[in-house]
MARVOMAR-861837 format. One record per residue (C-alpha): residue number from 1; residue in three letters; z, y, x negated. Coordinates in Angstrom, 1 decimal, padded with zeros to 4 digits, m for minus. Example, Ala and Ser with C-alpha at 12.3 -4.5 7.8 and 13.67 -1.06 7.14 Angstrom:
% residues 2
<rec><pos>1</pos><code>ALA</code><pz>007.8</pz><py>m004.5</py><px>m012.3</px></rec>
<rec><pos>2</pos><code>SER</code><pz>007.1</pz><py>m001.1</py><px>m013.7</px></rec>
END
This chain:
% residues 59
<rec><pos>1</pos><code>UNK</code><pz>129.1</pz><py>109.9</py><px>m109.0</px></rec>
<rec><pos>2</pos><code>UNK</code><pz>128.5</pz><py>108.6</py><px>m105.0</px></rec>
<rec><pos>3</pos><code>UNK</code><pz>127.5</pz><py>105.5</py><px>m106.1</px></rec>
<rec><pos>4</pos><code>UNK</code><pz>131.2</pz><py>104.7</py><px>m108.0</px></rec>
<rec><pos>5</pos><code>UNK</code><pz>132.7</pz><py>106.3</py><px>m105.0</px></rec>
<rec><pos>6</pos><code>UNK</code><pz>131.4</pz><py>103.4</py><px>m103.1</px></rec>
<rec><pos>7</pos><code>UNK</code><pz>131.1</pz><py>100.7</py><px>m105.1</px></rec>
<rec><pos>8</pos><code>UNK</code><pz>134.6</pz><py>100.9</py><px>m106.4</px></rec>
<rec><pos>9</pos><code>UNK</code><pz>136.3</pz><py>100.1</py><px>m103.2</px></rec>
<rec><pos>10</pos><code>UNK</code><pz>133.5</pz><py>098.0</py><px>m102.2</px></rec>
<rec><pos>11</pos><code>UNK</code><pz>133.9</pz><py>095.5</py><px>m104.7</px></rec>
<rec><pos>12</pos><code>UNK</code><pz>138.1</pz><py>095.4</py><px>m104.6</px></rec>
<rec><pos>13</pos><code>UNK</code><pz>137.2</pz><py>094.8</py><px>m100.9</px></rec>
<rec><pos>14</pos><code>UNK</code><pz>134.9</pz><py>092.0</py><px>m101.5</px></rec>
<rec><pos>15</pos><code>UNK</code><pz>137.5</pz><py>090.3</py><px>m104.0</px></rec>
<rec><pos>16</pos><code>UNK</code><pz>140.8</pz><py>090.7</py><px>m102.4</px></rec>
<rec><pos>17</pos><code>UNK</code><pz>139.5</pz><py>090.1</py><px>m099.1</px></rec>
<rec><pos>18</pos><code>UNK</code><pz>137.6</pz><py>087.0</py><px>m100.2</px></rec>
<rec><pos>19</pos><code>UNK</code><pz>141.1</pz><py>085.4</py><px>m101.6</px></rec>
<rec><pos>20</pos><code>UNK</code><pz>143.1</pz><py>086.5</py><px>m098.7</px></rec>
<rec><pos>21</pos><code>UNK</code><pz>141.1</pz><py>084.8</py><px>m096.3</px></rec>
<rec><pos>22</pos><code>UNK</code><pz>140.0</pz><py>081.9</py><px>m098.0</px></rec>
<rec><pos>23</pos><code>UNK</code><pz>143.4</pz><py>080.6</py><px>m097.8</px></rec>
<rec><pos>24</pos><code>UNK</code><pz>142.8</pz><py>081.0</py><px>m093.5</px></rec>
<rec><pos>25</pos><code>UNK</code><pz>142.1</pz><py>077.0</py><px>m093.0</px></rec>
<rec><pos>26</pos><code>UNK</code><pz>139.7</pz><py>077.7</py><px>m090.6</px></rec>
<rec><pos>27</pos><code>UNK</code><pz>137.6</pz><py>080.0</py><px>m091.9</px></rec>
<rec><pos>28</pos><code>UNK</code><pz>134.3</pz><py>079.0</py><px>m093.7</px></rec>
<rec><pos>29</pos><code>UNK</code><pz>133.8</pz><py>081.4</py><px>m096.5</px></rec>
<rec><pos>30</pos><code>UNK</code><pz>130.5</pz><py>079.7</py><px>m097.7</px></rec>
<rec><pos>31</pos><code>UNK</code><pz>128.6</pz><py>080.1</py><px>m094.5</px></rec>
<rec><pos>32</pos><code>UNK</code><pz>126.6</pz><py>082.8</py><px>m093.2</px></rec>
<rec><pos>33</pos><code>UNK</code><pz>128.7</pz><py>083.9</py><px>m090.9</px></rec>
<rec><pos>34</pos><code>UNK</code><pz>131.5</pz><py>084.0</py><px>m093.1</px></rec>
<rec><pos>35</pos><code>UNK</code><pz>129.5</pz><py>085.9</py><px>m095.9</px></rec>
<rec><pos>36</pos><code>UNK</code><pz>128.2</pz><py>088.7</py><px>m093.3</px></rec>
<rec><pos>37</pos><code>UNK</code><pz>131.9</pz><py>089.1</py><px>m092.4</px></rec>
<rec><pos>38</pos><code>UNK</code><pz>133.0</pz><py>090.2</py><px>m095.9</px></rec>
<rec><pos>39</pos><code>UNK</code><pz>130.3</pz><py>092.0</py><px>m096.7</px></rec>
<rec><pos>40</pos><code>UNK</code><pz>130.2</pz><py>093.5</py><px>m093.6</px></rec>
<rec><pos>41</pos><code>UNK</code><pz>133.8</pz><py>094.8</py><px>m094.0</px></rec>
<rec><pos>42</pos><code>UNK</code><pz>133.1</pz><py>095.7</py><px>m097.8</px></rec>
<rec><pos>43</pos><code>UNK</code><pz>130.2</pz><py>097.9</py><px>m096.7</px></rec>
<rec><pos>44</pos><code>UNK</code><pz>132.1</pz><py>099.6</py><px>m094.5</px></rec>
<rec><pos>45</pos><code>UNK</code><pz>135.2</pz><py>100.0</py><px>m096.7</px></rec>
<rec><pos>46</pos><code>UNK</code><pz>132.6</pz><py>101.7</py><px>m099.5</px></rec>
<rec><pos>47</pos><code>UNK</code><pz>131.4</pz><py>104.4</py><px>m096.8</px></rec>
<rec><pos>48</pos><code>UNK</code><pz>134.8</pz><py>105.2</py><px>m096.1</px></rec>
<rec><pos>49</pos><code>UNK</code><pz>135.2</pz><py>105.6</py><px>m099.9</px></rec>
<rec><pos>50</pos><code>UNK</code><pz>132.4</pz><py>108.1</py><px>m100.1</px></rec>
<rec><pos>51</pos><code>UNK</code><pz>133.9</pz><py>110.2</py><px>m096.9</px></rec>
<rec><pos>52</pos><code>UNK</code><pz>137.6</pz><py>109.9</py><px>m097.1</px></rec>
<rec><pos>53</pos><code>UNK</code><pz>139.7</pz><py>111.6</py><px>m100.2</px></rec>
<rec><pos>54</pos><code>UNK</code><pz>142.8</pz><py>110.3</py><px>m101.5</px></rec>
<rec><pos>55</pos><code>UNK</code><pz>145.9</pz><py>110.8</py><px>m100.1</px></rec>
<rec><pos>56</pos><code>UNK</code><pz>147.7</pz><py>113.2</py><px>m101.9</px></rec>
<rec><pos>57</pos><code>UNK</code><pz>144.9</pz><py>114.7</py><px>m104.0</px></rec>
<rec><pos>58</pos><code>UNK</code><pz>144.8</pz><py>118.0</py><px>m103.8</px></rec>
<rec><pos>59</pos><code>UNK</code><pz>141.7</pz><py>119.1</py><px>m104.8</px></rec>
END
Protein backbone atom coordinates (compact mmCIF):
# COMPACT_ATOMS: atom_id res chain seq x y z
CA UNK A 1 0.00 0.00 0.00
CA UNK A 2 3.27 2.64 0.64
CA UNK A 3 4.58 1.71 -2.43
CA UNK A 4 1.15 3.15 -4.54
CA UNK A 5 1.21 5.96 -2.09
CA UNK A 6 4.47 6.92 -3.71
CA UNK A 7 4.59 5.87 -6.90
CA UNK A 8 1.30 7.36 -7.83
CA UNK A 9 2.34 10.93 -7.42
CA UNK A 10 5.72 10.06 -8.44
CA UNK A 11 4.99 9.10 -11.85
CA UNK A 12 2.16 12.15 -12.54
CA UNK A 13 5.13 14.20 -11.40
CA UNK A 14 7.57 12.77 -13.78
CA UNK A 15 4.98 13.16 -16.72
CA UNK A 16 3.45 16.40 -16.27
CA UNK A 17 6.56 17.89 -15.23
CA UNK A 18 8.49 16.43 -18.12
CA UNK A 19 5.85 18.24 -20.68
CA UNK A 20 5.73 21.39 -18.91
CA UNK A 21 9.23 22.02 -19.00
CA UNK A 22 10.14 20.72 -22.12
CA UNK A 23 8.41 23.45 -23.80
CA UNK A 24 11.23 25.88 -21.51
CA UNK A 25 13.62 26.52 -24.77
CA UNK A 26 16.41 26.41 -22.78
CA UNK A 27 16.17 23.62 -20.88
CA UNK A 28 17.90 20.22 -21.98
CA UNK A 29 15.61 17.55 -20.97
CA UNK A 30 17.89 14.76 -22.42
CA UNK A 31 20.96 15.49 -20.38
CA UNK A 32 22.00 14.55 -17.06
CA UNK A 33 21.47 17.35 -15.46
CA UNK A 34 18.13 17.71 -16.85
CA UNK A 35 17.13 14.03 -16.00
CA UNK A 36 18.47 14.38 -12.19
CA UNK A 37 16.26 17.49 -12.05
CA UNK A 38 12.91 15.65 -12.73
CA UNK A 39 13.62 12.85 -11.01
CA UNK A 40 14.88 14.65 -8.31
CA UNK A 41 11.64 16.58 -7.95
CA UNK A 42 9.51 13.31 -8.55
CA UNK A 43 11.29 11.68 -5.73
CA UNK A 44 10.54 14.17 -3.55
CA UNK A 45 6.94 14.67 -4.61
CA UNK A 46 6.41 10.62 -3.83
CA UNK A 47 7.77 11.12 -0.17
CA UNK A 48 5.48 13.83 0.31
CA UNK A 49 2.81 11.36 -0.96
CA UNK A 50 3.62 8.80 1.64
CA UNK A 51 3.60 11.65 4.53
CA UNK A 52 0.97 14.12 3.56
CA UNK A 53 -2.98 13.07 3.49
CA UNK A 54 -5.36 14.58 1.21
CA UNK A 55 -6.92 17.63 1.79
CA UNK A 56 -10.23 17.20 2.88
CA UNK A 57 -10.08 13.46 3.84
CA UNK A 58 -11.24 12.90 6.87
CA UNK A 59 -10.10 9.81 7.90
Amino acid sequence: MRIKKFLRPFILTYLFLSVAIGFYPTFDFYSFKGQSIIIAVSIFNGVLGLYVKKIGNDN
